[in-house]
Each structure stands twice: as structure tokens, then as C-alpha cells.
ROVOVEX-279755 format. One line per field, with one value per residue (C-alpha): residue in three letters; x, y, z. Coordinates in Angstrom, 3 decimals. Last residue first. Example, Ala and Ser with C-alpha at 12.3 -4.5 7.8 and 13.67 -1.06 7.14 Angstrom:
2
code = c(SER/ALA);
c1 = c(13.670/12.300);
c2 = c(-1.060/-4.500);
c3 = c(7.140/7.800);
END
This chain:
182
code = c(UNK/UNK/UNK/UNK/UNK/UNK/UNK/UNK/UNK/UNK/UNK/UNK/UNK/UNK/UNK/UNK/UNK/UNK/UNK/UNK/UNK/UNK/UNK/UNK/UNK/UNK/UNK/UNK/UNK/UNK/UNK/UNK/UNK/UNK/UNK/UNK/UNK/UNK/UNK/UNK/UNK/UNK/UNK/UNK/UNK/UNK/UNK/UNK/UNK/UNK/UNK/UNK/UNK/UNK/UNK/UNK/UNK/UNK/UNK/UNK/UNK/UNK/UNK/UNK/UNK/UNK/UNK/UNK/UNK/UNK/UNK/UNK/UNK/UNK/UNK/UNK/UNK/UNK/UNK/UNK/UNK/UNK/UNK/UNK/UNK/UNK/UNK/UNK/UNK/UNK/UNK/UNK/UNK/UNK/UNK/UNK/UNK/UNK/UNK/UNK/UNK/UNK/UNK/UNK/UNK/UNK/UNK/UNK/UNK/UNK/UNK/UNK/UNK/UNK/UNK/UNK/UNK/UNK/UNK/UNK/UNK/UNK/UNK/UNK/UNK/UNK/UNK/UNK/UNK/UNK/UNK/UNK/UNK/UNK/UNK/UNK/UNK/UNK/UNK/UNK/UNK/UNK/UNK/UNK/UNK/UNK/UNK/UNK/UNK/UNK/UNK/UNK/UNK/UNK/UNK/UNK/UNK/UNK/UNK/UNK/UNK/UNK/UNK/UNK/UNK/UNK/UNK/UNK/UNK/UNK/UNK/UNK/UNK/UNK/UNK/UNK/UNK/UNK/UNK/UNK/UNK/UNK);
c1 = c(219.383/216.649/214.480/214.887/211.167/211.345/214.999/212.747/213.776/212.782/209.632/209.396/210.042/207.399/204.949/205.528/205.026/202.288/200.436/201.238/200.162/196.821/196.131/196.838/194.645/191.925/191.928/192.344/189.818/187.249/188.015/187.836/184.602/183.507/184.979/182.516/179.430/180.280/179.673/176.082/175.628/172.678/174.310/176.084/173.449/171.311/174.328/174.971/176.901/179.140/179.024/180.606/183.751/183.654/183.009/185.857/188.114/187.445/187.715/190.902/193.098/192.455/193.639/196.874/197.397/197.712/199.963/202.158/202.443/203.198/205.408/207.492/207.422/209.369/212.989/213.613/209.993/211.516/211.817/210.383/208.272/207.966/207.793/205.793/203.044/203.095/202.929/200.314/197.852/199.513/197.985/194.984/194.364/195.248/192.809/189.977/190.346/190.827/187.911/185.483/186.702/185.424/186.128/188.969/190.592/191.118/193.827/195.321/194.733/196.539/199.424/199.535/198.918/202.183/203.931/202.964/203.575/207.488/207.761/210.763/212.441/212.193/211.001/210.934/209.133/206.911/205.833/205.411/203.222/201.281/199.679/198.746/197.726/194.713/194.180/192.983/192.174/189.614/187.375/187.703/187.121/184.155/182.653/183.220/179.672/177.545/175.212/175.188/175.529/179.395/180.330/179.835/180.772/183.796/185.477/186.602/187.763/188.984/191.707/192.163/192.901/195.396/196.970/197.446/198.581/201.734/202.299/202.899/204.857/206.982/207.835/208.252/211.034/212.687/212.824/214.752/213.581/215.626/217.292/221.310/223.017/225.503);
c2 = c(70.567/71.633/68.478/68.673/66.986/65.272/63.265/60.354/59.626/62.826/62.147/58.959/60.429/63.438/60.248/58.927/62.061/63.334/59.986/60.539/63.651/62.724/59.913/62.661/65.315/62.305/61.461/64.726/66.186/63.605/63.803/67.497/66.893/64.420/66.825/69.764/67.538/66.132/69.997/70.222/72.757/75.232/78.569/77.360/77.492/80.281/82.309/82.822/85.686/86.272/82.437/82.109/83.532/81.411/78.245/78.888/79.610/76.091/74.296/76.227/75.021/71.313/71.658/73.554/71.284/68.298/69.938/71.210/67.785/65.976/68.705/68.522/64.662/63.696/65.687/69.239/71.353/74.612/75.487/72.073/72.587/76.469/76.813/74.418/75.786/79.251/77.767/76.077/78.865/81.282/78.914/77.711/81.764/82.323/80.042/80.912/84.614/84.618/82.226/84.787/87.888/86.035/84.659/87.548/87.045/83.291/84.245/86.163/83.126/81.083/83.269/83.178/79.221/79.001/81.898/80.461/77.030/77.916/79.902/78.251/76.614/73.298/74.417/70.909/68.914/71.959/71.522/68.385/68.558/71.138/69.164/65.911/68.119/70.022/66.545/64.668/67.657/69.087/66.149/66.347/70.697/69.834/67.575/69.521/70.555/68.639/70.942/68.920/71.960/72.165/69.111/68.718/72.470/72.154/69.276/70.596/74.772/73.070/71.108/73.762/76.631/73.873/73.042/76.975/77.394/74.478/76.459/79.494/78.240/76.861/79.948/81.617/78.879/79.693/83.123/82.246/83.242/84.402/86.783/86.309/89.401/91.287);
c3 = c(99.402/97.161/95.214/91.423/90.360/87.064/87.441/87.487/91.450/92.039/90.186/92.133/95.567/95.051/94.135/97.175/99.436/97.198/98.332/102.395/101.675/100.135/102.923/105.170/104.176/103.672/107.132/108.908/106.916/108.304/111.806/110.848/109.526/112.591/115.108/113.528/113.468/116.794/117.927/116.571/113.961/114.971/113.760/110.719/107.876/109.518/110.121/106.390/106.109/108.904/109.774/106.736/108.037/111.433/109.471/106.803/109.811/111.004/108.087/106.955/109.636/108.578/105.279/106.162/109.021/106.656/104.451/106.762/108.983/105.617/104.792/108.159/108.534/105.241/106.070/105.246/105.687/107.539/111.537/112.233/115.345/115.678/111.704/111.246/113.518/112.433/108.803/109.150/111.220/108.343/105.440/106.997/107.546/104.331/102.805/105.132/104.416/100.737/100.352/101.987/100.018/97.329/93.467/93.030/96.599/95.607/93.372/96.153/98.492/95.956/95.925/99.684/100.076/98.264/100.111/103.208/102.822/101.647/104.421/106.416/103.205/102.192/98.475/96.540/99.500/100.220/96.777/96.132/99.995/99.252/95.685/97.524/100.507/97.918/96.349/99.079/101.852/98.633/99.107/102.897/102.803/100.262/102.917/105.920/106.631/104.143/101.970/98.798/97.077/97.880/96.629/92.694/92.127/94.854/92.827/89.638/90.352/93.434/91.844/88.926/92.009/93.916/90.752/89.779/93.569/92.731/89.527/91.375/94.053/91.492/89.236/93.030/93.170/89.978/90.487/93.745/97.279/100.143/97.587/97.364/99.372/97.250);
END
């Protein structure tokens, strides 16, 4: 009989990571998002948000593993706003797409860094062109250095989170806490 690609275990995992993804943004997007900054929330969110993706693409390895992470949390999203859903799966496919074509899986240090960090950054963008839907007021006049200046932005603190979740993936490993796959 043919072993499943994923384990019980693992999905167990993936869960929990989207849980700390949900309770990360559950805390930080009420103080952000009225301050009516484009990309601020999405650089707050690129600390801890890539922190989190990158434990867990670090345990999982597997081609996939970002996309059924950010897929659970986008179905969790899907209850707060159809919105949400979109942008989070879409940074979570766009990722993906790309990892999969360079790294074919997330073995190594480089592939979830790069995961993580283009999962935060893929969702600005699509988050723009959703909400543009329904609020083109807020969107429709947004200077272009505006939008290179938040991804700028995202880019820094998506990386300074992975870079973190990197280190501290190492110590828990290290701690016997966090079984990495072979």
C-alpha cells in the first residue's frame, strides 16, 4: 500500500503553524490597519508571519508544504472575508510556484527563507488588487514609490523574521523540541 504524501502528524503541524499565523494577526492588524499606511500591516505581519512559515517549512521540507500551510490559514481566513482568503492564497500559490521551480522542496536553509519571504511579499500586491474591488477610492491614486517602498519594506522585515525563525528552528532542534524531517 502506497504511504500518504502527507502524514497525520504533519497536517497536525500545518495546522498549528496557521493557528500562530491567525493569533499573530488576530494581535497586530487592529493596532495597524487604521492607521491607513499602505503596506504597513503587511511589514508588521512579514516579522512574525515569516518567523512562523519558516519553522514550519523547515520541519515539513516537502514540495507543498507552503501551500498547504498558507491553505489552512486561508480557509480560516475565508470566515473573516472573502478578501483575506484571496490575498493569502494567492501569496501562498505565487510562493509556492516559485519554490517549487527553484528548490523543488524547502531542504537546506535558503528554500524556506526564500518561501517565507515571498509568501509575505506576494500577498501585498494581490491584497491591493482585491481591495481595489471595494474600496477604489483608497487605492486608486497611490503613487508607484508608495508600492516599492512597502514591498521594500516587506522585504525587510520578512527577512529579518526568517532569518530569526531560522535560528530559533536550529535551537529547538537542537533542544530536541522541533523533530526536523530528513
Amino acid at each position: 500500500m502506497k504511504e500518504p504524501y502527507w502524514t497525520t502528524r504533519e497536517y497536525v503541524f500545518a495546522a498549528m503553524i496557521s493557528v500562530s499565523l491567525l493569533l499573530v494577526a488576530s494581535i497586530e492588524i487592529p493596532f495597524t490597519l487604521p492607521l491607513r499606511i499602505p503596506g504597513l500591516t503587511n511589514s508588521v505581519n512579514g516579522l512574525f508571519g515569516s518567523f512562523f512559515v519558516t519553522i514550519g517549512l523547515l520541519r515539513l521540507k516537502k514540495s507543498g508544504s507552503l501551500l498547504l500551510i498558507t491553505g489552512i490559514y486561508a480557509l480560516v481566513c475565508l470566515s473573516i472575508s472573502p478578501i483575506i482568503f484571496g490575498f493569502v492564497l494567492f501569496g501562498g500559490l505565487f510562493a509556492e510556484v516559485i519554490c517549487t521551480l527553484l528548490f523543488q522542496g524547502y531542504s537546506g536553509k535558503v528554500a524556506p527563507v526564500c518561501g517565507a519571504v515571498l509568501y509575505e511579499m506576494g500577498m501585498f500586491p494581490a491584497a491591493m488588487v482585491l481591495s481595489y474591488f471595494f474600496l477604489p477610492d483608497r487605492y486608486s491614486h497611490m503613487a508607484i514609490w508608495i508600492f516599492v517602498a512597502a514591498e521594500a519594506a516587506i522585504l525587510t522585515t520578512s527577512l529579518i523574521g526568517a532569518l530569526m525563525g531560522l535560528k530559533v528552528a536550529k535551537e529547538l532542534a537542537r533542544a530536541g523540541r522541533l523533530r526536523l524531517e530528513e
